[in-house]
Phi, psi and omega in degrees: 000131194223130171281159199242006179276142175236135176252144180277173157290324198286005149253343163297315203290293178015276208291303165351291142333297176297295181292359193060052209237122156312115151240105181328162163309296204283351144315301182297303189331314182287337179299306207294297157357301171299312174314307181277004160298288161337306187282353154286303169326297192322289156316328186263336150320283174340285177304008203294170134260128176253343207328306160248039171266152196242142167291117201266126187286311183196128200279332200284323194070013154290165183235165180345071160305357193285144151251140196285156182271113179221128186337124126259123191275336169287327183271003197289164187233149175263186182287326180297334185282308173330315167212039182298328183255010173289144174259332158236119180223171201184120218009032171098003174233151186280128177293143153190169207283128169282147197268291170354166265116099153263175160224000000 
C-alpha cells in the first residue's frame, strides 16, 4: 500500500498556522523535505509483506517490571520543609508566576 502524500512548504506554513508555530520560507521548505522523507520510510515500511509475521509487543522478555507503589514517609518532605526555602508561599502553598499565553 503506498501513500500518495507529498508535502509543500505551502502545507508546512498550513499545519504551522494550525499549531501556531513560527516558520520561516526555508523552514517550511525543509519541514516539507522532511515530512517527505518520513513518508518514503513510510512506503517502503508498508511495502513489507508481514502476512505470517507475529506481532512484536515488547523486544526486552522482561515480566513485571512494576514495583508496587508505596509511600516512603523517611523520604517524605512534611509542608513546612518543602517550603522552608521558597521565597513566594502564601497559605501553605508555593507562589509562582503565570506561564499560560492567551490571544
Amino acid at each position: 500500500m503506498k501513500t500518495q502524500t507529498s508535502f509543500t512548504p505551502s502545507d508546512v506554513k498550513h499545519i504551522a498556522q494550525l499549531a501556531n508555530i513560527p516558520v520561516s520560507e526555508a523552514e517550511e521548505k525543509e519541514l516539507a523535505a522532511g515530512f517527505n522523507s518520513v513518508i518514503a520510510v513510510i512506503d517502503q515500511l508498508n511495502s513489507i509483506d508481514t502476512t505470517n509475521i507475529a506481532p512484536t509487543h515488547q523486544v526486552t522478555g522482561l515480566h513485571n517490571v512494576f514495583r508496587e507503589d508505596v509511600v516512603d514517609e523517611a523520604r517524605m518532605f512534611t509542608q513546612e520543609e518543602a517550603l522552608n526555602s521558597t521565597k513566594n508561599k502564601h497559605a501553605g502553598y508555593f507562589v509562582v508566576t503565570q506561564i499560560l499565553e492567551g490571544d
